[in-house]
N, C-alpha and C positions, 0 to 999 in steps of 0.2 A: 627471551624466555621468562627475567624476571617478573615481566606486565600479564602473566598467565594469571587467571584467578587461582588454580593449583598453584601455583607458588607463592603470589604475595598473601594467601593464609600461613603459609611458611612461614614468611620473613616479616610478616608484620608479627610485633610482639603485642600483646593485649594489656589494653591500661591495667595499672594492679589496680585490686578492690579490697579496702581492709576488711577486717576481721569483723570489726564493729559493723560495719556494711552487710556483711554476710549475715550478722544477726538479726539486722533489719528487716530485712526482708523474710528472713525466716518468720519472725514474729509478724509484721502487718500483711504478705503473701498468703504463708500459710498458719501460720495460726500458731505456730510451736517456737515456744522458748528455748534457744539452742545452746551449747559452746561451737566454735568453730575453729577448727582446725586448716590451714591454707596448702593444699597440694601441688606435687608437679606436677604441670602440663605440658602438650605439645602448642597447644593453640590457644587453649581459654583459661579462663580463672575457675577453680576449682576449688571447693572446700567439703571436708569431712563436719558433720553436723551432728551431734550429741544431743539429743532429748532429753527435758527434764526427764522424762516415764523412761530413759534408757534408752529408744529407737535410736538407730542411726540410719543417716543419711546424704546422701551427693549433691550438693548443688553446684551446676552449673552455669556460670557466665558466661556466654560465646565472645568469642572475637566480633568486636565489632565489625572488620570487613569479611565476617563470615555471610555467605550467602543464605538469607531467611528462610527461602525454603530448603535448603540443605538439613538444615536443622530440622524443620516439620517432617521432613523426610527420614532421617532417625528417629525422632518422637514418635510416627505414626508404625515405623516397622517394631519398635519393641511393643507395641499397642497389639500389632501384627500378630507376636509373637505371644504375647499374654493370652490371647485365644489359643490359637491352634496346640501351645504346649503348656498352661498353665504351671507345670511341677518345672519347667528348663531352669537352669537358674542364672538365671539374666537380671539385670535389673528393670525393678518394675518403675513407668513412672506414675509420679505422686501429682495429684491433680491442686491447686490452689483454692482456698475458702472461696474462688468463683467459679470451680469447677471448671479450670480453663487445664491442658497440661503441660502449657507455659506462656510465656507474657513478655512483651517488650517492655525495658524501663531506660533510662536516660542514667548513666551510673555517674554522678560525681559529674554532673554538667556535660556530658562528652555525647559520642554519637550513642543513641540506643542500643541496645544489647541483649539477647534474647536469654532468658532466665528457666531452668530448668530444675525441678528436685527431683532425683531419684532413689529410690530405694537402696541401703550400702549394704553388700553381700560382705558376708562371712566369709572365712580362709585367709590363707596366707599368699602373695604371688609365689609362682611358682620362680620366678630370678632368686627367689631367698633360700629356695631348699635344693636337697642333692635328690636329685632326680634316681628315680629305684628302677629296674628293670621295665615294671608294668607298665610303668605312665605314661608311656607314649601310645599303647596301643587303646589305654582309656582315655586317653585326649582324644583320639583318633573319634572313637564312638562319641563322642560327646559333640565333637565339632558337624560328624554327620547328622546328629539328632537339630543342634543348630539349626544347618541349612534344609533339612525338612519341614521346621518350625516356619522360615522365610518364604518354603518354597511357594508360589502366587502371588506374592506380595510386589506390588507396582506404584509405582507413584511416581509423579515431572520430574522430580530433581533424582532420579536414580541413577540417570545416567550422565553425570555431574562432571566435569575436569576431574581428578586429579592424581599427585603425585604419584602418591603410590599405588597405582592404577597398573597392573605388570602388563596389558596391553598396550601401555604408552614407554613402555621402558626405553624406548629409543631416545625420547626427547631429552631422556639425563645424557646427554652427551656432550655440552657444553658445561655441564658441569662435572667432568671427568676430570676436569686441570685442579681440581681442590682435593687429589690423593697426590699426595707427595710421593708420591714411588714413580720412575718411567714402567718400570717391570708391570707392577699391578695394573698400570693405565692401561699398557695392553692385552695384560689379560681382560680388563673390561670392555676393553675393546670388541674382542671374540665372540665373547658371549654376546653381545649386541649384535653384531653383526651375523651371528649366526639365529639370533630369536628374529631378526625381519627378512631373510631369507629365505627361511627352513620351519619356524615352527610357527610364528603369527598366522600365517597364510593357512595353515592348521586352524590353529584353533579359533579362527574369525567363523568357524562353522559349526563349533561345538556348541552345545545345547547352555544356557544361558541363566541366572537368575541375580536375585540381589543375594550379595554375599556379605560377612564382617568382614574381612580382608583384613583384620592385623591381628590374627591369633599368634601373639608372641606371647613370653614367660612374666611379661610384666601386666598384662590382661586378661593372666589364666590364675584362678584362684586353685587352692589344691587345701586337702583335709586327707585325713589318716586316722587311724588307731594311736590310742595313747603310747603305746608303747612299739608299733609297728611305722612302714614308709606312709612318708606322705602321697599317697600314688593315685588320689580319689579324685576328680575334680569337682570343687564346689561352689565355681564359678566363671562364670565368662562377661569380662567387662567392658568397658570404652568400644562403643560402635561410631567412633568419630568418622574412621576411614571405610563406611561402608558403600559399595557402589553394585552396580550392576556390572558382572563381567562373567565370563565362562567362569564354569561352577568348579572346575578345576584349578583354577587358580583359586582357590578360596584352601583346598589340601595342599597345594604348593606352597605357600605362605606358610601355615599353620606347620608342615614338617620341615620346614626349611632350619627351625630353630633346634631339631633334635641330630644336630650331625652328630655323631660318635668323634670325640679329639683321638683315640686309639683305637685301632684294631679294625674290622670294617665299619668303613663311615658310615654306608648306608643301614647298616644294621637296625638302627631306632628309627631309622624314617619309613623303613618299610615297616614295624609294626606301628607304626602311628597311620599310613597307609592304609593297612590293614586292616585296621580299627575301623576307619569312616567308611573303609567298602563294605564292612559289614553292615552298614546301617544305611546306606547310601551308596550301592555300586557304581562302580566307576567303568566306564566306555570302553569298550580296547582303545582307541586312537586317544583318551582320555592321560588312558597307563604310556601309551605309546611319548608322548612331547610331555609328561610328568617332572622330567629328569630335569631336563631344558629351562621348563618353568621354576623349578627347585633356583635353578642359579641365576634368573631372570628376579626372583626374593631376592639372595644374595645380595644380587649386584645393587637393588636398589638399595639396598638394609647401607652399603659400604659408601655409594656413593649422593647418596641425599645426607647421612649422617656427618662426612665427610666435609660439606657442603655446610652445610647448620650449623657444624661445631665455630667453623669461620666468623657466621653472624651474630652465635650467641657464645661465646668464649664461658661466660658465668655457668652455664649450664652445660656445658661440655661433657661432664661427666654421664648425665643423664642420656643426653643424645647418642653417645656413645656407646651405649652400654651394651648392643645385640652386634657391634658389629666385629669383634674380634670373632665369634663362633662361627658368624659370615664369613670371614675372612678365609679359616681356618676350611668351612665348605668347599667353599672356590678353587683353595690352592688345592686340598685334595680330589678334586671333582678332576684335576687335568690329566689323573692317570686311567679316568675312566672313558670309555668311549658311549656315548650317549646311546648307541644302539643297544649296547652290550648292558648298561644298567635299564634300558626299556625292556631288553627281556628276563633279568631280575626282578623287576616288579613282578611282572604278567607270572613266573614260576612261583613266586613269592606266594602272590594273592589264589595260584592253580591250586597251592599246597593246604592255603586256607581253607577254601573249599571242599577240600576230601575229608570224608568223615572220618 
């Protein structure tokens, strides 16, 4: 499994790029004098960019064994997206003094690298604030207006490897031995074995399109009233892990991170649900394997993190960060019977509808 191009973008770390570097090319790329600031990443080098005039901005450095057209393939969907939804708020990208909307360069003598500046959106992540009642069912609306934005959008590399790809969730099975618990192995076990059974064979039929596929708390920006919740969203960022895959897995992901820790768990998943079916209706057979998909997120969220934390120890904390609340899904998820939460949605979303 490790010689998968899905994984060794995982496990290969990317050369670091200083600071000074990152000003470089701001200035001879594109034209702006910057400060720059070094972020965490999953895969590339990243830096926050400061404008003389104030602008800010993303530039990113791919992983050199990232695959070139993976990255055109992002480049051209946000391009995608700048049409069909001008007002979304996505980041825009920012084209080079050659009018290119990004470039390979050789960083620091090493293998080339593909160079990207995007536009840097305002707000807070949403992992830094206390989530208020609303916000999930405004995420929900937000995340369908996304995938309408996407909806036609095609290109080679869409349907690309990788990891966190919830239709390949089987393949993390060799790396099930990196949770130290027997208990939990098995319960990850289950769920595996019941998504290639039971619910793949589903949804290898469901209606299809390219998706972001990692609406979590750490690529969801959020805004508010100065003196009210933060409950707004005013931003949706890192379309690293965007692929082609049923369009329902794109809501699976996205509510998988609103379990409720008290009281009913499913509570904020289904107004996050709720949300995107209003903008975006969802299938019966869609609402039907919903539940399934929810823990097929999970299990990835527990057992790739799990898995990462081993390679990258220094960064552990980062990698780590969604997967207690996953955890936390799963254990609660066992007193529910999957039938029994498919027809909670379907009541859920019957109730939305009534005027």
């Amino acid at each position: 499994m490790s010689g998968t191009p899905a994984v060794s973008v995982l496990n290969t770390k990317a050369p670091p790029v200083s600071e000074e570097k990152a000003r470089r090319i701001a200035r001879e790329h594109y034209g702006l004098a910057v400060m720059a600031k070094p972020l965490i990443g999953e895969r590339d080098s990243n830096f926050h960019l400061k404008a003389a005039d104030g602008q800010d901005y993303l530039l990113k450095v791919a992983n050199p064994v990232e695959d070139q057209t993976v990255t055109d393939f992002q480049t051209r969907a946000l391009m995608h997206m700048a049409t069909r939804d001008p007002s979304l708020p996505v980041p825009r990208v920012v084209e080079t003094v050659r009018g290119e909307p990004y470039f390979s360069l050789a960083v620091d003598g090493g293998q080339p690298r593909i160079v990207r500046m995007l536009t840097y959106l305002p707000g807070v992540p949403l992992a830094r604030v206390e989530r208020s009642p609303g916000l999930p069912r405004n995420l929900g609306l937000g995340l369908g207006r996304l995938d309408l934005a996407l909806a036609g959008f095609s290109h080679p590399a869409s349907g690309h490897e990788l990891l966190w790809d919830l239709s390949h969730a089987a393949k993390l099975r060799p790396l099930i031995a990196h949770i130290d618990d027997s208990e939990r192995q098995r319960l990850i076990g289950r769920v595996l074995d019941r998504l290639e059974s039971t619910v793949f064979p589903r949804t290898a039929s469901f209606r299809r399109q390219v998706i972001h596929n990692d609406f979590n708390p750490s690529n969801i920006l959020v805004t508010g009233s100065a003196d009210g919740p933060q409950d707004r969203l005013a931003g949706i960022i890192d379309f690293g892990d965007m692929v082609e895959a049923p369009l329902v897995n794109e809501v699976a992901v996205g509510a998988s991170y609103h379990v409720a820790e008290e009281g009913d768990f499913l509570a904020p998943i289904k107004a996050f649900v709720a949300g995107y079916h209003a903008v975006l209706p969802l299938e019966e057979g869609e609402v039907d394997c919903l539940f399934d998909l929810l823990l097929a997120r999970m299990t990835l969220t527990v057992v790739i993190s799990a898995w990462r934390s081993t390679l990258e120890p220094d960064n552990r904390d980062y990698i780590l960060r969604n997967a207690g609340r996953a955890w936390t899904g799963l254990s609660r998820a066992q007193a529910l019977p999957p039938a029994q939460a498919a027809e909670e949605f379907h009541l859920h979303l019957a109730r939305e509808r009534t005027p």
